[in-house]
N, C-alpha and C positions, 0 to 999 in steps of 0.2 A: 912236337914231342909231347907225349902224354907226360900228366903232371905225374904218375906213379913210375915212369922210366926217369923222369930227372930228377924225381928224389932219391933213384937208387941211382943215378951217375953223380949227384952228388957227395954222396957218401960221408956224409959230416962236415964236409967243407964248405967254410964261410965261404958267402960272394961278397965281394965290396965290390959296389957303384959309387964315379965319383962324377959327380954332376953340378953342373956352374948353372942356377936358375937365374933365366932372365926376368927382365919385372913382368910381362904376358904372364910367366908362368908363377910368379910369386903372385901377382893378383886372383888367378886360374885355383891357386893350393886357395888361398884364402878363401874364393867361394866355394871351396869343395867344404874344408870347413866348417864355415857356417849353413851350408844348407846340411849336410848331414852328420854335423856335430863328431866328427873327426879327430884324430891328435892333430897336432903340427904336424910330426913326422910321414904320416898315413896319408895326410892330404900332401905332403911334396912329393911324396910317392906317387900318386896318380896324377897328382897335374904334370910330373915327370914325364911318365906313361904318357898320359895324354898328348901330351907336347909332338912324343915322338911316334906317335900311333901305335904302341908297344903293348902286347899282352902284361898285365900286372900276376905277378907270379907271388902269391900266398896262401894263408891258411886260415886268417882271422873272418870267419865269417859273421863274427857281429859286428864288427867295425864296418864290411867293403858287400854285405848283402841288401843292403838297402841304396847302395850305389849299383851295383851290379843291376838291378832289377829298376831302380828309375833311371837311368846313362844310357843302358845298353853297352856299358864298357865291356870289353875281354876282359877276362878273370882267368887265370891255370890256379886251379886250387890242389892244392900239395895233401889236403886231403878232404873225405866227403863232408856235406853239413853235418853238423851232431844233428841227431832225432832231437825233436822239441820233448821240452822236461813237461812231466806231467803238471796240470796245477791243481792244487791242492784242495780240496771241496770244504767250504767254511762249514763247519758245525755248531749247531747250538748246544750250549749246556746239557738238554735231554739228549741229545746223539750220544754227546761225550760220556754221559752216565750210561748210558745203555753198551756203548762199547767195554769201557771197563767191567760193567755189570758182564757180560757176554764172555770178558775171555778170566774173572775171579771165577767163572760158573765149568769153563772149559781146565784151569786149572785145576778146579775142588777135583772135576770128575777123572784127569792125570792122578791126581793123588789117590785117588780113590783105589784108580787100577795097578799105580804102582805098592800100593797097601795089599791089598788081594792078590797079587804075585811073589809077594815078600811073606805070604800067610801059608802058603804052598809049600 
């Protein structure tokens, strides 16, 4: 089942899983854990999964993308990655002045033309 058919079969309804971890699998969450800094929760979720050879069905891709990609686990993702955010370009003091300097210049010249239509 595609992940965009079972989000709309589930239609706002909670799933509850009720799962008894044996210690395999509470040892299994633990190294999930600490090798990619995990909650508790997130890693007995896939040591879950794991256990039972099961597709892990979510949405949190900063938590399960860096497992996804070193595992080889199954993933259904409920929906796509976000696009990575831009990052920011450091600027020095002279940037920063010449920017402001750039848009008090672009403003003067607003005023200017909204002065010269107000003269009309």
């Amino acid at each position: 089942m595609s992940a965009k058919r079972w989000k709309k079969s589930a239609n706002g309804t909670a799933i509850i899983v009720e799962h008894y971890f044996s210690v395999p699998e509470i040892a299994q969450a633990g190294h999930y854990k600490t090798t990619y800094d995990l909650s508790f929760a997130d890693a007995c979720c896939l040591a879950a999964a794991a256990g039972k050879t099961a597709v892990l069905i979510t949405s949190d891709h900063t938590e399960f993308d860096p497992v996804e990609e070193a595992e080889q686990f199954p993933f259904l993702w409920i929906r796509p990655k976000p696009a990575p955010k831009p990052k920011k370009k450091k600027m020095d003091m002279n940037a920063i002045i010449a920017e402001w300097d750039q848009a008090l210049r672009a403003l003067a010249e607003a005023n200017r033309r909204i002065a010269a239509l107000e003269a009309k």
